[in-house]
C-alpha positions in Angstrom: -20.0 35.2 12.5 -23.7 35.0 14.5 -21.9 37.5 16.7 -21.0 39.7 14.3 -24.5 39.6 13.2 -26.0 39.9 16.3 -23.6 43.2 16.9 -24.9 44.7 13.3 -28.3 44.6 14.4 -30.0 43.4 10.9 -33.5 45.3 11.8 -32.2 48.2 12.2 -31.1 48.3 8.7 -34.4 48.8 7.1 -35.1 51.9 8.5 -31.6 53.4 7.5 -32.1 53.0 3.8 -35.8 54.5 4.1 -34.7 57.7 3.0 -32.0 57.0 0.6 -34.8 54.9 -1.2 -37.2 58.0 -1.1 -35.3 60.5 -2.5 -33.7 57.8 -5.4 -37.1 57.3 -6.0 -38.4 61.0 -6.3 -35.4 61.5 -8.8 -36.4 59.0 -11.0 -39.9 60.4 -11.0 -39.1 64.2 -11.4 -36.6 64.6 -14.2 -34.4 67.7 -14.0 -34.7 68.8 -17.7 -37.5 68.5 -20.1 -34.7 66.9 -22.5 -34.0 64.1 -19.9 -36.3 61.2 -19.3 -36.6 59.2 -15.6 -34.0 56.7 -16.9 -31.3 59.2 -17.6 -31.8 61.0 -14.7 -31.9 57.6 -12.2 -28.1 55.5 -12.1 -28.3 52.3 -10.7 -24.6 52.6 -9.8 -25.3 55.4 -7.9 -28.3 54.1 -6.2 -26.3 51.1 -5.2 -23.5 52.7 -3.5 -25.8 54.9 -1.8 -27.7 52.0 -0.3 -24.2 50.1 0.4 -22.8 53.7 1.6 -25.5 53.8 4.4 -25.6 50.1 5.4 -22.3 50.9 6.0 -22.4 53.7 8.5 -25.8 52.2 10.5 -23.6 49.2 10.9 -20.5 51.3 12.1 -23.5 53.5 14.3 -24.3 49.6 15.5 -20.6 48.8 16.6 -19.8 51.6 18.0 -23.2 52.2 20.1 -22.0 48.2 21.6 -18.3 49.2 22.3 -19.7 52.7 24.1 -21.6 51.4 26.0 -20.1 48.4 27.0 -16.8 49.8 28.3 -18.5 52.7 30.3 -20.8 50.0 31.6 -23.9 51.4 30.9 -25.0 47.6 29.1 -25.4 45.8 32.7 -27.5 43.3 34.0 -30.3 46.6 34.3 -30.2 47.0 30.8 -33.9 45.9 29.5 -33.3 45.2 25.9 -31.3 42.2 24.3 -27.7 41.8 25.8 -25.1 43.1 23.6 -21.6 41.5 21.9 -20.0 43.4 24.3 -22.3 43.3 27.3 -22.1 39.3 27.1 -18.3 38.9 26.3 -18.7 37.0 22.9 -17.2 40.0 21.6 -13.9 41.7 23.1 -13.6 45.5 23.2 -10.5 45.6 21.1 -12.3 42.8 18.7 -14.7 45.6 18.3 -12.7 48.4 17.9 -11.1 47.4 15.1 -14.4 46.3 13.3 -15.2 49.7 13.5 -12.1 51.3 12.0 -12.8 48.8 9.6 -16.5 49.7 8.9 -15.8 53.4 9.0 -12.7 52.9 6.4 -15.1 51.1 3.8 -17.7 53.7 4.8 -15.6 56.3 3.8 -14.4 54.0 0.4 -17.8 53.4 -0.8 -19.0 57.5 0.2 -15.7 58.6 -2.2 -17.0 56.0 -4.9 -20.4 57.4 -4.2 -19.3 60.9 -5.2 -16.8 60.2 -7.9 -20.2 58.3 -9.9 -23.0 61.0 -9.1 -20.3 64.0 -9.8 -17.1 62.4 -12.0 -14.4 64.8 -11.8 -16.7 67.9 -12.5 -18.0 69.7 -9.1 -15.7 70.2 -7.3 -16.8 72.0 -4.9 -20.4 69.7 -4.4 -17.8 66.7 -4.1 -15.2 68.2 -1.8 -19.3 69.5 0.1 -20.1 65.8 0.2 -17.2 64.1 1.1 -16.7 66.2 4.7 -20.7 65.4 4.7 -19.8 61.8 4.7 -17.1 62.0 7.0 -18.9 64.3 9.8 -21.6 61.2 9.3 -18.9 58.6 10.5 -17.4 60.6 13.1 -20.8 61.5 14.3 -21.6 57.7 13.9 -18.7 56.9 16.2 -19.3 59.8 18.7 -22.8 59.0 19.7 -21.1 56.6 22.8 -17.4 56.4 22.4 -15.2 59.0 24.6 -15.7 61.3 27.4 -17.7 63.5 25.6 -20.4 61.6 23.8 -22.8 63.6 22.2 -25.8 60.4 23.2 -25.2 60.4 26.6 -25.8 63.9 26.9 -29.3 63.7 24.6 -28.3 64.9 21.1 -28.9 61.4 19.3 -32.2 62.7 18.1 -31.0 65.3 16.6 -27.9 63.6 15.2 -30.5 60.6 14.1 -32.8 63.4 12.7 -30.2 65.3 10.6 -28.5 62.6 9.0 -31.0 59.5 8.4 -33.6 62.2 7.6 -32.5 65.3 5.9 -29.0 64.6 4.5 -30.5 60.2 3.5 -33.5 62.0 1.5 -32.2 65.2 0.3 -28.5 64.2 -0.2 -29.0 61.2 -2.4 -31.8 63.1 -4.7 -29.3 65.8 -4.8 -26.6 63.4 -6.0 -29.3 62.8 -8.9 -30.3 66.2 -9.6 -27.8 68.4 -8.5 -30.8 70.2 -7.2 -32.4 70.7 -4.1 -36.3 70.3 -3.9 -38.4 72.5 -1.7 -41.0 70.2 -1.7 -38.9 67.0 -0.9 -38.2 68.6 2.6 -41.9 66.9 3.7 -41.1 63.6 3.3 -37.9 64.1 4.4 -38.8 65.4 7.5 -40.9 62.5 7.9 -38.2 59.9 7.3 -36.4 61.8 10.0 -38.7 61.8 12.7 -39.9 58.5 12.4 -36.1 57.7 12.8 -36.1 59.7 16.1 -39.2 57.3 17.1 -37.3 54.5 16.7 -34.5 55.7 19.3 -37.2 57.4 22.1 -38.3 53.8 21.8 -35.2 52.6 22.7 -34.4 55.0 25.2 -38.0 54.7 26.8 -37.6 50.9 27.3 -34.1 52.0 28.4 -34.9 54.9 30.8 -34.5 53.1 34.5 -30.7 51.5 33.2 -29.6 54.6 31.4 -30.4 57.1 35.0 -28.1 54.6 36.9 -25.4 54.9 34.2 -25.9 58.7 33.5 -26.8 58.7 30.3 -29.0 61.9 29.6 -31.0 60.8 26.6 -34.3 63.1 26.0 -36.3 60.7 27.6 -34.1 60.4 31.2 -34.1 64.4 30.7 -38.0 64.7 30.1 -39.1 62.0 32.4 -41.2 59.0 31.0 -44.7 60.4 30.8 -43.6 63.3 28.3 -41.6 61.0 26.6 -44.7 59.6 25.4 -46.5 62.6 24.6 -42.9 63.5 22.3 -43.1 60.0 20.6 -46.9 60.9 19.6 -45.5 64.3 18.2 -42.9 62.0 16.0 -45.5 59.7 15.0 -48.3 62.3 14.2 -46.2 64.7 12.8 -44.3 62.0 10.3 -47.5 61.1 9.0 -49.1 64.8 8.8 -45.7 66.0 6.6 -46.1 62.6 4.3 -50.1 63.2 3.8 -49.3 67.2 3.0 -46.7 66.1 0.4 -49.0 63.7 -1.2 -51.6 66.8 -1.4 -48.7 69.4 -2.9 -47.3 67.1 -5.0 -50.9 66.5 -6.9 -51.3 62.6 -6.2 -54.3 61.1 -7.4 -56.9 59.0 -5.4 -55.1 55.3 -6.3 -51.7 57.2 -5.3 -52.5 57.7 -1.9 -52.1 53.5 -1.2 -48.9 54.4 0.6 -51.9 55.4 3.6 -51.9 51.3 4.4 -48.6 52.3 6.3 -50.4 54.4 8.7 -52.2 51.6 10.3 -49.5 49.3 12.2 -48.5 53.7 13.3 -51.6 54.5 14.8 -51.7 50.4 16.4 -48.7 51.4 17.4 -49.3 54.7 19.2 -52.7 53.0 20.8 -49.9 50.3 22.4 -47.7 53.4 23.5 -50.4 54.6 25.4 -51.5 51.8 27.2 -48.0 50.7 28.1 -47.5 50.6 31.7 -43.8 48.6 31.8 -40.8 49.8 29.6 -40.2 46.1 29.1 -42.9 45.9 26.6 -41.9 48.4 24.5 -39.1 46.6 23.1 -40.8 44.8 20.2 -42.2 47.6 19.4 -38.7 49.4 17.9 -38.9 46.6 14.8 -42.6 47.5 14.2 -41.6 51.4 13.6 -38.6 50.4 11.6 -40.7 48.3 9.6 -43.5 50.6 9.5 -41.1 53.4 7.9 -39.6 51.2 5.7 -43.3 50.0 4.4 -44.4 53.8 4.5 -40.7 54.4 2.1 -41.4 51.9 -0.4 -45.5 52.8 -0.9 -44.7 56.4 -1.7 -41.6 56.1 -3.8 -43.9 53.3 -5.8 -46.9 56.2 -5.6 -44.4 58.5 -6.9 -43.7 56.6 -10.2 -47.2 55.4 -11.5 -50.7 55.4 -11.1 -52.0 51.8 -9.2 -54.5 51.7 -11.5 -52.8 51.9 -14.7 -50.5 49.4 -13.6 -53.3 47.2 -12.8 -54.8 47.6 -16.2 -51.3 46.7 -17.9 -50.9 43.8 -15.4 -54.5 42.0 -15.3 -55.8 43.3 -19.1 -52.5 43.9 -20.9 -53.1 47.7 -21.3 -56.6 47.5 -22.9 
């Protein structure tokens, strides 16, 4: 079992759910009708499944990213970050395969169940829309290092990364809600997405000497390290640029804009980026972003459903 945990790779889960938790959130805080209110618009049922639904396919990324790379050889003794299941042999390839026809079977089981409770047996055409959605995710999940032709080693996990645990995370799920798609929710969207990416150019900068020797073409082995860096400030910068513009469209007020706290372990973290001289070091930074996105996730979608001062007053006075 600690193997199996060590091959789901727990802190990358945070970060997955970041957008599905935005774009609940945004739901329950724009209602769709003036007849509705924010608790008949928001299901808990569907919230749930969509959290469970995308645990699901980070873990299945998680698996198959270990069996990949482990049977083409590209985990080695090179490799700077942690070993892998694979990598160290606590986990045979064919133990691992099967884990992720596994995961990608309940994947698909709680995507279906996903559907069936934000659609019932009404929309057809959104649910048949959603279910290839969620199956493109898992075969894209599986794709990013398994076969000849996987789309990571020839640097298209950003964008895979970008599109699904940014755009389809945030819009989908409010969609599911709404059965609506925002203009405006695009910014933070964007944001969850790119901060994603940030969390992968990490990985691939701490990675860049082991991943030449092994032919993997991420961005970062096709850029070269130096732009790399200048790329992850454009992630970074631009995240936080798309998140402050929302906040500004959308009409927050002064106490709304708390979710700012998140900025500062970004901008710590771009100042360490800049300094860093060995690719070793970057390596703790990966849970820092994660964290950091998750952090920035929660603050808004809390910013998006009350005023910090009212609930202050309610908690410390009792609303007088």
């Amino acid at each position: 079992m600690k193997h199996w945990i060590e091959a789901a790779r727990l802190r990358t889960l945070p970060l997955s759910v970041s957008g599905i938790i935005v774009g609940s959130m945004y739901a329950l805080a724009h209602p769709t009708a003036d007849i509705l209110t924010p608790t008949e618009v928001f299901n808990w049922r569907l919230f749930g499944f969509a959290i469970l639904t995308t645990l699901f396919l980070q873990v299945l990324s998680n698996f198959a990213n270990d069996y990949g790379d482990g049977v083409k050889g590209t985990d080695n003794d090179d490799r700077v970050g942690p070993k892998r299941t694979i990598q160290s042999g606590a986990i045979s390839a064919p133990a691992m395969k099967r884990a992720i026809m596994i995961t990608s079977f309940l994947t698909l089981v709680s995507a279906v169940l996903l559907i069936y409770y934000a659609f019932g047996k009404s929309n057809i055409f959104y649910s048949v829309f959603f279910l290839i959605l969620g199956i493109l995710a898992i075969v894209s999940a599986i794709r990013y290092t398994v076969g000849n032709t996987a789309y990571g080693y020839r640097g298209y996990g950003d964008a895979f990364v970008f599109v699904f645990f940014g755009l389809v995370s945030t819009l989908g799920v409010n969609f599911l809600y709404s059965k609506e798609l925002d203009a405006l929710l695009f910014l933070p969207a964007i944001a969850i997405g790119l901060l994603s990416v940030a969390v992968l150019n990490l990985n691939n900068m701490r990675d860049e000497e082991s991943d030449k020797k092994s032919n993997k073409n991420t961005v970062v082995v096709k850029i070269g390290g130096e732009k790399a860096k200048k790329y992850h400030y454009f992630l970074i910068v631009s995240a936080m640029i798309s998140v402050l513009l929302f906040a500004i469209l959308e009409g927050f007020k002064f106490d709304q804009y708390i979710f700012l706290i998140a900025y500062i372990p970004l901008i710590k973290h771009l100042n360490t980026v800049a300094k860093n001289k060995n690719p070793k070091e970057l390596d703790p930074e990966l849970k820092k972003v994660a964290l950091s996105t998750f952090l920035l996730a929660v603050l808004l979608s809390l910013c998006m459903i009350f005023f910090f001062s009212d609930l202050l007053v309610n908690l410390f006075l009792g609303g007088r």
